[in-house]
Structures are given as structure tokens and as C-alpha cells.
ZADREN-235943 format. One record per residue (C-alpha): residue number from 0; residue in three letters; chain; x negated, y negated, z. Coordinates in steps of 0.25 Angstrom, whole numbers, plus 5000, padded with zeros to 4 digits. Example, Ala and Ser with C-alpha at 12.3 -4.5 7.8 and 13.67 -1.06 7.14 Angstrom:
! ZADREN-235943
atom num->0, residu->ALA, chaine->A, c1->4951, c2->5018, c3->5031
atom num->1, residu->SER, chaine->A, c1->4945, c2->5004, c3->5029
//
This chain:
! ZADREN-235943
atom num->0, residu->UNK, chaine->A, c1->5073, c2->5137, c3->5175
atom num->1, residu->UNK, chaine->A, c1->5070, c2->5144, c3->5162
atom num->2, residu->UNK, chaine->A, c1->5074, c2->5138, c3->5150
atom num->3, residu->UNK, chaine->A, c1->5073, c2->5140, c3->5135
atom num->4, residu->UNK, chaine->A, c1->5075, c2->5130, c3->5122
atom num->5, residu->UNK, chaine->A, c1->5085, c2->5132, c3->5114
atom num->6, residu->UNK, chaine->A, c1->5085, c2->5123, c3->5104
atom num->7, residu->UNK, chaine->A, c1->5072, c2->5114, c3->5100
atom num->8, residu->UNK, chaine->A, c1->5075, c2->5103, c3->5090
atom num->9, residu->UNK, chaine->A, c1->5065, c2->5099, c3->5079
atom num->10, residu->UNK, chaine->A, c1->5054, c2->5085, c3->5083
atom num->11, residu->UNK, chaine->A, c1->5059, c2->5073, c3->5078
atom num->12, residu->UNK, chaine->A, c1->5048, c2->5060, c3->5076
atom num->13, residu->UNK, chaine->A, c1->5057, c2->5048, c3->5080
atom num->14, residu->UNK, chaine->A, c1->5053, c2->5037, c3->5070
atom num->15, residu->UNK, chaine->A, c1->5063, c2->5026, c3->5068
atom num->16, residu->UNK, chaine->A, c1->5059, c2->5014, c3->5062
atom num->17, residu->UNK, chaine->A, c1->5065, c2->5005, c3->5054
atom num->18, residu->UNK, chaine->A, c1->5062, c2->5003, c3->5039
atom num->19, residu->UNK, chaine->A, c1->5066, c2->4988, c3->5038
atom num->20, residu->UNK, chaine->A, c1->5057, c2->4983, c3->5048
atom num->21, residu->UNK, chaine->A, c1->5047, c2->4973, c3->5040
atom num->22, residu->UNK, chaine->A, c1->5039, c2->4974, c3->5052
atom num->23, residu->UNK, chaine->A, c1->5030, c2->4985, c3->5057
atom num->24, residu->UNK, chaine->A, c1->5039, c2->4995, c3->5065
atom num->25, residu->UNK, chaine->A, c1->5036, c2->4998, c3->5079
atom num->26, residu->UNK, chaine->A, c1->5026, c2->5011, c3->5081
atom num->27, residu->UNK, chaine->A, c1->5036, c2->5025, c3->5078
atom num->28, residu->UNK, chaine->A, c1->5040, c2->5030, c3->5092
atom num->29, residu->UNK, chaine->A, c1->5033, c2->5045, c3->5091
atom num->30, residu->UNK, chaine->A, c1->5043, c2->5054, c3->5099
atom num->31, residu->UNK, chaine->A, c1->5049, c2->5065, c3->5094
atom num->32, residu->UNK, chaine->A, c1->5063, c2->5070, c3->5098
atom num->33, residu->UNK, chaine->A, c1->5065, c2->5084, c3->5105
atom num->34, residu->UNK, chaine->A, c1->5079, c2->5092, c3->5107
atom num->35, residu->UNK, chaine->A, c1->5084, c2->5104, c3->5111
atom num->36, residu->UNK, chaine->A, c1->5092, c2->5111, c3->5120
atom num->37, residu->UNK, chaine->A, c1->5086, c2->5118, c3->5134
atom num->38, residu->UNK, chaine->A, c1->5095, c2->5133, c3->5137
atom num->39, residu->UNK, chaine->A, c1->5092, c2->5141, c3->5150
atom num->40, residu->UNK, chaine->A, c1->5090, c2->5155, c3->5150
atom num->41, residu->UNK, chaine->A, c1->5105, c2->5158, c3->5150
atom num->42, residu->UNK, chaine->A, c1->5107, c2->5149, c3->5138
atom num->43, residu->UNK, chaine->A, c1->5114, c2->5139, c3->5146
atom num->44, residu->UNK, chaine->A, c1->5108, c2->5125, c3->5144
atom num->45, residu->UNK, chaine->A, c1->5098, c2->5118, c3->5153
atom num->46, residu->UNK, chaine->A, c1->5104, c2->5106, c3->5161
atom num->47, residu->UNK, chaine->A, c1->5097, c2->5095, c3->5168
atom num->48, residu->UNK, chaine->A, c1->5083, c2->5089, c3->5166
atom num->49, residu->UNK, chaine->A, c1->5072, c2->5097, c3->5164
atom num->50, residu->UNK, chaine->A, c1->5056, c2->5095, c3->5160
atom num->51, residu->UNK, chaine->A, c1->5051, c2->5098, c3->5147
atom num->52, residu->UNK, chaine->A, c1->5040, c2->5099, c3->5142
atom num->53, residu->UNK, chaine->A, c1->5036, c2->5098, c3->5128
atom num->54, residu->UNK, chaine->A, c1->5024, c2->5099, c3->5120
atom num->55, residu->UNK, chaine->A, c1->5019, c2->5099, c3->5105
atom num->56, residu->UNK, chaine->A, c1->5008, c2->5110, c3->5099
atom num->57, residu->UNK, chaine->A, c1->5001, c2->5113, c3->5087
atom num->58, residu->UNK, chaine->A, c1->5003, c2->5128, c3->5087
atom num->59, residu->UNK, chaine->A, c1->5017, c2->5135, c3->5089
atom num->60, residu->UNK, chaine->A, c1->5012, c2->5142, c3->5103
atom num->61, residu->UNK, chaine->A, c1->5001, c2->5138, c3->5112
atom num->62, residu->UNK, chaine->A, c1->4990, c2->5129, c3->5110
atom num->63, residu->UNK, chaine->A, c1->4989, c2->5115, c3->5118
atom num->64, residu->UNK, chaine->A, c1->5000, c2->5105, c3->5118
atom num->65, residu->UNK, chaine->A, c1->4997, c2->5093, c3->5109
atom num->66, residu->UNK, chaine->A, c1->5008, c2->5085, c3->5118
atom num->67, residu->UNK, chaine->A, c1->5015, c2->5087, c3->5130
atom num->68, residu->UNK, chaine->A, c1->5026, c2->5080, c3->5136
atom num->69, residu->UNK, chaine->A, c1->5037, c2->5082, c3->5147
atom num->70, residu->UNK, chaine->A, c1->5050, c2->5076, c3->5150
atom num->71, residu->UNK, chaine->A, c1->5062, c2->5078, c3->5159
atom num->72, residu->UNK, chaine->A, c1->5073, c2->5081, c3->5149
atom num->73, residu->UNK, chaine->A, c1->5088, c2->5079, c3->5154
atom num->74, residu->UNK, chaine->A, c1->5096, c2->5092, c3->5147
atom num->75, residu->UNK, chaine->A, c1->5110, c2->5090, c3->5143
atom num->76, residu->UNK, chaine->A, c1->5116, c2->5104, c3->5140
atom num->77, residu->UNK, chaine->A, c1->5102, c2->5110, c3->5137
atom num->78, residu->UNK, chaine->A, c1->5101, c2->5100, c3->5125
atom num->79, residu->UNK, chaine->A, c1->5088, c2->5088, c3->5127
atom num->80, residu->UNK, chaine->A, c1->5081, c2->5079, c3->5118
atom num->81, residu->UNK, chaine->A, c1->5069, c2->5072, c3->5122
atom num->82, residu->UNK, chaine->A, c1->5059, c2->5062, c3->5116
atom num->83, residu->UNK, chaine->A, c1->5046, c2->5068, c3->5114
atom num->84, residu->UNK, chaine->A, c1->5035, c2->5058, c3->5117
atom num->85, residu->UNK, chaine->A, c1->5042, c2->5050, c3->5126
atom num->86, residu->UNK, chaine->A, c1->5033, c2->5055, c3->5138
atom num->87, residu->UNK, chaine->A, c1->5020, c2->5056, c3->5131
atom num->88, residu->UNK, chaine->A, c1->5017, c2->5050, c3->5117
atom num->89, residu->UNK, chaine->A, c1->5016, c2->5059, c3->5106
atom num->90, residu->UNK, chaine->A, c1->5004, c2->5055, c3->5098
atom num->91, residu->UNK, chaine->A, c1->5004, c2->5056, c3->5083
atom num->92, residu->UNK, chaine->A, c1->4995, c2->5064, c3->5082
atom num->93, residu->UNK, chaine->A, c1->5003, c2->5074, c3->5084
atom num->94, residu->UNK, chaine->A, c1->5008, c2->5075, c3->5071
atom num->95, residu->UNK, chaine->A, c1->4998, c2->5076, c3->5062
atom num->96, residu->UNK, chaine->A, c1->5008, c2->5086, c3->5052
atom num->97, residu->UNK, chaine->A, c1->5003, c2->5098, c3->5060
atom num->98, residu->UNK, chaine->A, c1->5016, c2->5107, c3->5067
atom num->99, residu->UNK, chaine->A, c1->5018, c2->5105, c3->5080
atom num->100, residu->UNK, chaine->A, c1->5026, c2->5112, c3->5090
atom num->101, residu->UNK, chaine->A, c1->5033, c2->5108, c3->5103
atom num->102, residu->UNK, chaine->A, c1->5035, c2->5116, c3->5115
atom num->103, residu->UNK, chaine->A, c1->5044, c2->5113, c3->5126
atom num->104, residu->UNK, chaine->A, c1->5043, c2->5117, c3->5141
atom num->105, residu->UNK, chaine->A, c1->5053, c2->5117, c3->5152
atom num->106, residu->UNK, chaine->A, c1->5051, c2->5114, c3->5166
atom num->107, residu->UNK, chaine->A, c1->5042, c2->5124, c3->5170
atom num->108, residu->UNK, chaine->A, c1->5045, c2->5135, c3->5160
atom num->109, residu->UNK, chaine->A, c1->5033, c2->5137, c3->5150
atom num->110, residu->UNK, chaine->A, c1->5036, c2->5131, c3->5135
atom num->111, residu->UNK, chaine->A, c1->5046, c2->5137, c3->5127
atom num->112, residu->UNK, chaine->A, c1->5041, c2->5146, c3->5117
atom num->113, residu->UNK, chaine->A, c1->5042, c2->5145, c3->5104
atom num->114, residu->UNK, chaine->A, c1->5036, c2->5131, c3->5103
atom num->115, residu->UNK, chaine->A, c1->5045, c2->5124, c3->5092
atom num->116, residu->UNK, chaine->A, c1->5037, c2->5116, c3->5078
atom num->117, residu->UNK, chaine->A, c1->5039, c2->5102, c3->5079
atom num->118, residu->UNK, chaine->A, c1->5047, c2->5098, c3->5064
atom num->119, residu->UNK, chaine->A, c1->5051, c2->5086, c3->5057
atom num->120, residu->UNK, chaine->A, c1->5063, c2->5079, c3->5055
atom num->121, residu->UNK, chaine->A, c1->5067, c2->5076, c3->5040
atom num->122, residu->UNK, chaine->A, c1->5063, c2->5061, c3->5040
atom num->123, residu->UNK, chaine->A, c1->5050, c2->5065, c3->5049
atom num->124, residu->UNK, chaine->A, c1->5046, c2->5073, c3->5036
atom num->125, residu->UNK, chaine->A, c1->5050, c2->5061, c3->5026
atom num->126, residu->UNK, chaine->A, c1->5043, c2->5053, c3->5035
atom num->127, residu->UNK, chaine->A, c1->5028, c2->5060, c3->5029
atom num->128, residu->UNK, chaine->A, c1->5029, c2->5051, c3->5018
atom num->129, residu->UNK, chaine->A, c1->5032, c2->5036, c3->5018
atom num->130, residu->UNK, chaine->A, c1->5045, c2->5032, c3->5011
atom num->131, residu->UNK, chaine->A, c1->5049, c2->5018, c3->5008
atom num->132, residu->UNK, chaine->A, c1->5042, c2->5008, c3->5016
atom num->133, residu->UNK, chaine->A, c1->5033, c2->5010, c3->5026
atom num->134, residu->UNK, chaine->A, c1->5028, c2->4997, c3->5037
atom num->135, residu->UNK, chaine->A, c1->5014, c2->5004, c3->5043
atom num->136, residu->UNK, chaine->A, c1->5004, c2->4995, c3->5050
atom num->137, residu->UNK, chaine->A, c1->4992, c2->5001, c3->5042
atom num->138, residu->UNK, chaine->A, c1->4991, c2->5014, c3->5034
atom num->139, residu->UNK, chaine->A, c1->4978, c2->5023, c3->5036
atom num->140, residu->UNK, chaine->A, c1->4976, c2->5035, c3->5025
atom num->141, residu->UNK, chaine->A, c1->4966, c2->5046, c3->5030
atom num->142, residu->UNK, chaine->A, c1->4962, c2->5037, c3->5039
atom num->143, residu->UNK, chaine->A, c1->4958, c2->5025, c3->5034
atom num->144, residu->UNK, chaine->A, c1->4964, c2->5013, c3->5034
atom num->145, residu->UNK, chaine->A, c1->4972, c2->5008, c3->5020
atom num->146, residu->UNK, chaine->A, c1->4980, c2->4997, c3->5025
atom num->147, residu->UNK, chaine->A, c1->4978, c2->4990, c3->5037
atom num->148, residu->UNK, chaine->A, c1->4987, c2->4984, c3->5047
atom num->149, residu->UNK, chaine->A, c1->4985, c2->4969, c3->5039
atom num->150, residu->UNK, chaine->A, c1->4992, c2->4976, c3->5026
atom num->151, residu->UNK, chaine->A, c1->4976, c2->4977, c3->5020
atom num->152, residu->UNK, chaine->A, c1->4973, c2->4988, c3->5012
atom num->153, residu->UNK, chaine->A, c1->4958, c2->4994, c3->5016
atom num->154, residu->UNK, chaine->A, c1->4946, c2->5000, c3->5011
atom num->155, residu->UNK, chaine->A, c1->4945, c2->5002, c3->4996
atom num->156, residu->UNK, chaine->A, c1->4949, c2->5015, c3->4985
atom num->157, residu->UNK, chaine->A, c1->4961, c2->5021, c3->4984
atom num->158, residu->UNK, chaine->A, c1->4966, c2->5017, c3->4998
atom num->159, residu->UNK, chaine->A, c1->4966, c2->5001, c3->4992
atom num->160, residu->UNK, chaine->A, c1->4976, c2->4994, c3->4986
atom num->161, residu->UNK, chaine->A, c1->4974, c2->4983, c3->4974
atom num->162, residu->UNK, chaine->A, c1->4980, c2->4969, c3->4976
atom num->163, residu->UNK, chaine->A, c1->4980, c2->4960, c3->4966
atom num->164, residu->UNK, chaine->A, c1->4983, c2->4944, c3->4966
atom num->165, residu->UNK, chaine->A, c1->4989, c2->4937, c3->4953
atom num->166, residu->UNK, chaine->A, c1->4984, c2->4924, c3->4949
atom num->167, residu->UNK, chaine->A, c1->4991, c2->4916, c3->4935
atom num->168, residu->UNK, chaine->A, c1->4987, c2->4903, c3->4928
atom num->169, residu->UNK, chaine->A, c1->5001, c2->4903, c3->4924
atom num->170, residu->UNK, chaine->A, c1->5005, c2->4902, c3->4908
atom num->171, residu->UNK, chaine->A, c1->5000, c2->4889, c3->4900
atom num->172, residu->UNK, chaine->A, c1->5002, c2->4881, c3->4887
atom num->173, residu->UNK, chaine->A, c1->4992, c2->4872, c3->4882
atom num->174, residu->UNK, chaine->A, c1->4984, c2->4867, c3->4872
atom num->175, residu->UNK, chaine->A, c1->4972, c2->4872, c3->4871
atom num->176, residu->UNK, chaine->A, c1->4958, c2->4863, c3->4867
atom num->177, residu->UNK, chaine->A, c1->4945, c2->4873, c3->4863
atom num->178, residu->UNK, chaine->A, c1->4930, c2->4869, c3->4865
atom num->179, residu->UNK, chaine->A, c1->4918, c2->4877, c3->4859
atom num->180, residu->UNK, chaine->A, c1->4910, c2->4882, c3->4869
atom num->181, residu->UNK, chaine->A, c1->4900, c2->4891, c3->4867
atom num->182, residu->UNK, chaine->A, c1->4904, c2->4894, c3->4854
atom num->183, residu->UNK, chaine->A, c1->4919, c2->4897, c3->4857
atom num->184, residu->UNK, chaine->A, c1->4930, c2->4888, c3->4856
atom num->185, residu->UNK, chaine->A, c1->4936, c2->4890, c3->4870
atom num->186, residu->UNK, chaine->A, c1->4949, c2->4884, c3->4877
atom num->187, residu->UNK, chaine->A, c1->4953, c2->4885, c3->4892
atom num->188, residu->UNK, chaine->A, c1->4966, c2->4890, c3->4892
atom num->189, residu->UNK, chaine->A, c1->4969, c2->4893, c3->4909
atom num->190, residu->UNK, chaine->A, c1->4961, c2->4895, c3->4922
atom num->191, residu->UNK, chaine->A, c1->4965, c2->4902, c3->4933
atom num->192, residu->UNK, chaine->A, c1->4956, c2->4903, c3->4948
atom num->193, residu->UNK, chaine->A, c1->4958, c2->4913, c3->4957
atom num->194, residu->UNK, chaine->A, c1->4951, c2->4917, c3->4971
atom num->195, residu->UNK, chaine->A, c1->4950, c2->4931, c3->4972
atom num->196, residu->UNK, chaine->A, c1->4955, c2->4936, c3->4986
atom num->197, residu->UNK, chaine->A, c1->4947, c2->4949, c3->4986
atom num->198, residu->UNK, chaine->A, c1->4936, c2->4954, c3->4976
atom num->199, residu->UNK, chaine->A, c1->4942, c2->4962, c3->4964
atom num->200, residu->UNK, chaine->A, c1->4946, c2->4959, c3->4948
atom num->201, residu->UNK, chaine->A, c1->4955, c2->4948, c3->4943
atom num->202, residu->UNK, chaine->A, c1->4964, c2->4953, c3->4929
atom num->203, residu->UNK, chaine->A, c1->4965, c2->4940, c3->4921
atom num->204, residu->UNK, chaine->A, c1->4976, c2->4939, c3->4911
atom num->205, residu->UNK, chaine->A, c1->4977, c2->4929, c3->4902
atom num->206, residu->UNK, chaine->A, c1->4988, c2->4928, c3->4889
atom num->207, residu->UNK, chaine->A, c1->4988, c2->4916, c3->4877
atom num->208, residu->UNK, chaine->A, c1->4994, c2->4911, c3->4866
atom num->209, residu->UNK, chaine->A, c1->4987, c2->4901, c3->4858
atom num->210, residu->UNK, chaine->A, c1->4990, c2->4894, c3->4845
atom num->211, residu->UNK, chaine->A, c1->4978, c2->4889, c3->4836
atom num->212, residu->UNK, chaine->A, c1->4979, c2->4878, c3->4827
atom num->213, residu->UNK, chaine->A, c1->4976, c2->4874, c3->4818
atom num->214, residu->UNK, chaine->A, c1->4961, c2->4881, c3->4814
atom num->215, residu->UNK, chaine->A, c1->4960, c2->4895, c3->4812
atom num->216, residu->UNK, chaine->A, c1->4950, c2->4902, c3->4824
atom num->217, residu->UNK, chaine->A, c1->4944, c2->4915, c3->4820
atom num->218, residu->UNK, chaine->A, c1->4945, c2->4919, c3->4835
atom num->219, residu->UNK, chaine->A, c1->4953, c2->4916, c3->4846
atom num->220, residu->UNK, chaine->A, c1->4951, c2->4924, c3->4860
atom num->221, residu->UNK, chaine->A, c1->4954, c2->4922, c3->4876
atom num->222, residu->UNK, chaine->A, c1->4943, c2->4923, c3->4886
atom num->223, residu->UNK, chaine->A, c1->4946, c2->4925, c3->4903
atom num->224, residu->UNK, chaine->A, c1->4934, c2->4918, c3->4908
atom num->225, residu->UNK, chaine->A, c1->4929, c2->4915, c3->4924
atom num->226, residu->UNK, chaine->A, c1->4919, c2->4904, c3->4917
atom num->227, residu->UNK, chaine->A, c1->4921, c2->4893, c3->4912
atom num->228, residu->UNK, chaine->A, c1->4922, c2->4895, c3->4897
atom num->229, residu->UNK, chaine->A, c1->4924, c2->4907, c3->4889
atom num->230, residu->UNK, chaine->A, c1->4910, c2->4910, c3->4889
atom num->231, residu->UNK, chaine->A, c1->4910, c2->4913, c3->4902
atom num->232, residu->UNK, chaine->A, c1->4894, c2->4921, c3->4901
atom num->233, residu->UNK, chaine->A, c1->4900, c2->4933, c3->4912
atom num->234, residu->UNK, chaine->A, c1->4906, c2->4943, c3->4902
atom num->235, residu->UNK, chaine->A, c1->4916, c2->4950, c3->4912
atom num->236, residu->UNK, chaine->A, c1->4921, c2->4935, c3->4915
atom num->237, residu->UNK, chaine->A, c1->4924, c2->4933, c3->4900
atom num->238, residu->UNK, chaine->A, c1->4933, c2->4941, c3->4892
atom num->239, residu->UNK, chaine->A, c1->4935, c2->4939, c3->4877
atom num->240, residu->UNK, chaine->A, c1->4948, c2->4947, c3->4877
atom num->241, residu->UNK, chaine->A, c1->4955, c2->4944, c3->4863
atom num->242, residu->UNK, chaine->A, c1->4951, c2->4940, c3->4849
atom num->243, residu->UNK, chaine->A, c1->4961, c2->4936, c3->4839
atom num->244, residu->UNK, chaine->A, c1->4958, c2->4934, c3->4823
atom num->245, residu->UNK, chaine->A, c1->4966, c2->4924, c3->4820
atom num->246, residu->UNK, chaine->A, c1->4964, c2->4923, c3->4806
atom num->247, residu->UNK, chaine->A, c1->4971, c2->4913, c3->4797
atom num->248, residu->UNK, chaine->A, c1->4985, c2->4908, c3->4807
atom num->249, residu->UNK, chaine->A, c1->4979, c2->4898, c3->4815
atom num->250, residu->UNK, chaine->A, c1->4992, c2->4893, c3->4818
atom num->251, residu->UNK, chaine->A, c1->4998, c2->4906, c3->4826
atom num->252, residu->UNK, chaine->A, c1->4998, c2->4909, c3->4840
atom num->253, residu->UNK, chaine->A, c1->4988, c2->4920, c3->4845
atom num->254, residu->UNK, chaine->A, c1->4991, c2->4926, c3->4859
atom num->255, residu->UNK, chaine->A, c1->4979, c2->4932, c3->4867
atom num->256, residu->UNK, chaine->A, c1->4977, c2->4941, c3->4882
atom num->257, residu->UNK, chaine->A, c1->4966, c2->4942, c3->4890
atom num->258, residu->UNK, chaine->A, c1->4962, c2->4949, c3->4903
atom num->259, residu->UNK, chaine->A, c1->4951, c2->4951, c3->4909
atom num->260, residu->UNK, chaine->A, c1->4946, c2->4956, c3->4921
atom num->261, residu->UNK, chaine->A, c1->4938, c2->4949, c3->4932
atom num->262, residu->UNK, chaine->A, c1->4928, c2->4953, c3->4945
atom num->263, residu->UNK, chaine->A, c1->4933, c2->4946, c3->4957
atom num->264, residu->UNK, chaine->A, c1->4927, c2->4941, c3->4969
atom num->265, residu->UNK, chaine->A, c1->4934, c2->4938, c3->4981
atom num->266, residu->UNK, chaine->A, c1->4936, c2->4923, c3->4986
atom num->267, residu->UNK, chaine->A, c1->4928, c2->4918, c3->4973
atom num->268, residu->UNK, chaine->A, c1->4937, c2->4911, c3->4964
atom num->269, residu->UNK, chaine->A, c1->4938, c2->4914, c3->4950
atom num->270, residu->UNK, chaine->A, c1->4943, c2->4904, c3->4939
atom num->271, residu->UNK, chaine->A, c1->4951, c2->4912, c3->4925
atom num->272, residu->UNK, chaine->A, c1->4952, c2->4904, c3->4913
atom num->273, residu->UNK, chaine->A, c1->4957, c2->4908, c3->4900
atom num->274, residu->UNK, chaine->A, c1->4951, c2->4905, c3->4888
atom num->275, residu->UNK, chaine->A, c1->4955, c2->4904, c3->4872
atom num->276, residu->UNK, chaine->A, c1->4945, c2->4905, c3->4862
atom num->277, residu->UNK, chaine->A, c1->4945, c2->4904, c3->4848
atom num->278, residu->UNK, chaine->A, c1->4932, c2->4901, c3->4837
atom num->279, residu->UNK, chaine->A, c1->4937, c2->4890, c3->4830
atom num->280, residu->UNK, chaine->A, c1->4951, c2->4885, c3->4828
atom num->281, residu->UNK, chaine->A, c1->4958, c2->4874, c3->4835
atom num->282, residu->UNK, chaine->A, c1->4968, c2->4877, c3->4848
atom num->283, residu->UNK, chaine->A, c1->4980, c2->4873, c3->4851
atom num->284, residu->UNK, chaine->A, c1->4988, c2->4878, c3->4861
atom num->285, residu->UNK, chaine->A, c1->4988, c2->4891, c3->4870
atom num->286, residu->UNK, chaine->A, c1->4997, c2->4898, c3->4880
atom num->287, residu->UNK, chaine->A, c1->4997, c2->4910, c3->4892
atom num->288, residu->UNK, chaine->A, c1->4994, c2->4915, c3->4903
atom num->289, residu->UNK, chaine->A, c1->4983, c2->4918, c3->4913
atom num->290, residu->UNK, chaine->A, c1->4983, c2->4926, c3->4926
atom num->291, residu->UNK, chaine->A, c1->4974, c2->4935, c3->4934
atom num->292, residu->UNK, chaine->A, c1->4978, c2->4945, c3->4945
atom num->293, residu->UNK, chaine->A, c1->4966, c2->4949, c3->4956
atom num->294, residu->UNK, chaine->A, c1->4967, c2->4963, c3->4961
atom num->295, residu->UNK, chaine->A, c1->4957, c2->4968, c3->4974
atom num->296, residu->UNK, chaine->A, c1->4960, c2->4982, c3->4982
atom num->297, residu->UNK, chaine->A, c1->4953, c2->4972, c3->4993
atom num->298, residu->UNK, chaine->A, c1->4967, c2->4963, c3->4995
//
């Protein structure tokens, strides 16, 4: 029996999943939906169940089949709508963005010419950018890996993310007692030790207020140190961030910042202490703040 197509619909990707799922979503069932209605010579529809076969191409007419699949399709009034790929997978490869087109034979008959160009659906096509949230199990870009299936960014450059860690020593009121050493009148003010997860660099903060009574210092200053004074001899440990001439008005209240940024190592702890100094004068009390935030692309 000869027969012709009358009407081929357009491909359809099933993909339905649902967006709420916390959990990883089962693997996308890769079929495609095929419709259309199968018409005798006469124009009467075709009744019964037939065999089709249908195959997908990468060129409108001849060529070799990238796919092939058969299936005995029941016909009601001519009209059928089978699942392609339910016989034999249909691999991903497939659609790699090139045009496909699909032919479909009948029963013995040759396949139907002309072959018909495989189209998206409109949510198919918003579906070539992710929108909202997305749940993937890793996530390769030009074939290497970014993110493995752990959650743990790889590798290094632009592909890697930055973490960072925050640490505080927490805000402090306290009277404040000065010693010379080496030739500076120094006070230990707030310590804060850290273990660095990863290697990387550690921002240190710190903020005070301190009130100096009742001598007048030519200098007051705060110092971030790793050592044990002020005069820590590693330069890039020690940071002299501010100086203030405090002139005549020993009584008033001076505010001072620092920052200062530090090499990290991973695993090797670190101790932060902030530091006021002044050149003579006597102390009396000092407020703030000290934290440190760690930050490694190796998180």
C-alpha cells in the first residue's frame, strides 16, 4: 500500500523536571515527540498499524543516517504520535546546534521526500541559557572541569572563584598601660590567631579611639604586628599606618585605622595583635575593633 505524509509536526525535547527539587533531578529522559497524520494515495486516511521507520540526517537529502529507529504505530484516522527514542537511545550528541532533519518511511515504501528540518520549541530555545536556578552535578566549560561534583571549584585563573573566611577580635574598652621598648612607648591593645585553611592573603582591619592624659605626646600611631612588639624587624609584617600631631590638647580623644595586608600559609597559625604607640605622653584608655577576613581561590 502506498502512502504519503500529510502533516509532519515540529520535534519536541521532553524535559520535565521540577525546579523545587533541593535534590539533584533524575537524568532528562532524551525523546522527542513525533506527530502527523498518514493519508493514502486517494487522500483517505490510513487505518491499522503500520511500521515506520524514522531516521535523523545532517543534510536535507541523502547522506547516511545518524539514527535510525522503527516501530509499529497504531493510526487513528491517519493521525499517530510516537516517542522517538523509545526503541533506540537517542544519544546527545546529536544535537551538537547543527540542523537535523528526520525522514520517515513506511512499510516497505522508500522514505518520504522531502525530508523535514528538526525545529525547536519555544521553551527548547530559552532553554540555551540558564535562568534562575540551576542544580547540575558538575559544570565543564571547553572541556575542563570548574566545579566538580563535591561543589569544589578547580584549577586556577579565571575559571576560580575566591572564598574568603571572616575572623573578629570583637570591640574592647580598656585601659591601656605603655612600655618603652626599643625606643617606642608601646601598648598591646588586642590579639587575634587565625589558621589559615588554604594558602592566600589575610586584610587585617583595625579601628581605635584613645584618650591621652594627662602629658602631651608629639606622636601617637597603631601598628598591625605578627611579632611580638611593634618592632616586629619583618617589614611587610609591621605597618606604621597613621601619625597624628597631637599638639597642645592632651586631653581630647584621637581616633585611628589601620589595615594592613598579610601572606598566608595554609595550616600555619598566625597570631594579629594591634598595637598604639605614642613618643611620650602617659595613656589612658582606648577603644575599637579588630578583624581579619582570609581569602584563597583555593577554598
Amino acid at each position: 500500500m502506498t502512502t504519503r505524509l500529510a502533516v509532519l509536526a515540529v520535534l519536541a525535547v521532553l524535559c520535565t523536571f521540577s525546579s523545587a527539587q533541593a535534590a539533584l533531578p533524575d537524568p532528562v529522559p532524551f525523546q522527542v515527540t513525533q506527530q502527523g497524520r498518514l493519508l493514502k494515495n486517494d487522500g483517505t486516511p490510513a487505518t491499522g498499524t503500520v511500521k515506520m521507520t524514522f531516521a535523523l540526517y545532517a543534510n536535507p537529502s541523502g547522506g547516511t543516517a545518524l539514527w535510525t529507529e522503527s516501530q509499529d504505530v497504531v493510526l487513528d484516522d491517519g493521525y499517530f504520535a510516537v516517542q522517538l527514542g523509545a526503541k533506540t537511545a537517542l544519544s546527545s550528541s546529536l544535537w551538537d546546534g547543527a540542523t537535523r532533519h528526520i525522514g520517515l518511511a513506511v512499510g516497505a515504501d522508500s522514505e518520504m521526500t522531502p525530508r523535514e528540518v528538526v525545529v525547536s520549541v519555544p521553551y527548547a530555545v530559552v532553554a540555551g541559557n540558564a535562568v534562575g536556578d540551576i542544580t547540575p552535578r558538575s559544570v565543564t566549560v571547553n572541556g575542563k572541569l570548574v566545579i566538580d561534583a563535591t561543589g569544589k571549584v578547580q584549577g586556577g585563573g579565571s575559571t576560580s572563584a575566591v572564598k574568603s573566611v571572616s575572623y573578629t577580635a570583637g570591640s574592647w574598652q580598656s585601659a591601656i598601660s605603655f612600655n618603652l621598648i626599643n625606643g617606642i612607648y608601646q601598648a598591646k591593645m588586642k590579639s587575634l590567631t587565625i589558621t589559615p585553611p588554604a594558602d592566600g592573603t589575610v586584610i587585617v582591619n583595625a579601628t581605635a579611639t584613645c584618650n591621652f592624659t594627662p602629658a602631651n605626646p608629639s606622636e601617637i600611631g597603631l601598628y598591625i604586628s605578627t611579632g611580638s612588639d611593634a618592632q616586629n624587624t619583618d617589614p611587610g609584617a609591621v605597618l606604621h599606618l597613621q601619625d597624628l600631631n597631637m599638639g597642645n590638647n592632651p586631653y581630647l580623644t584621637y581616633p585611628l585605622a589601620a589595615q594592613a595586608s598579610l601572606a598566608a600559609s595554609s595550616g600555619q597559625a598566625m597570631t594579629i595583635s594591634l598595637f598604639a604607640t605614642k613618643l611620650n605622653g602617659s595613656g589612658h584608655y582606648c577603644s575599637g575593633q579588630l578583624t581579619a577576613t582570609f581569602s584563597s581561590s583555593s577554598l
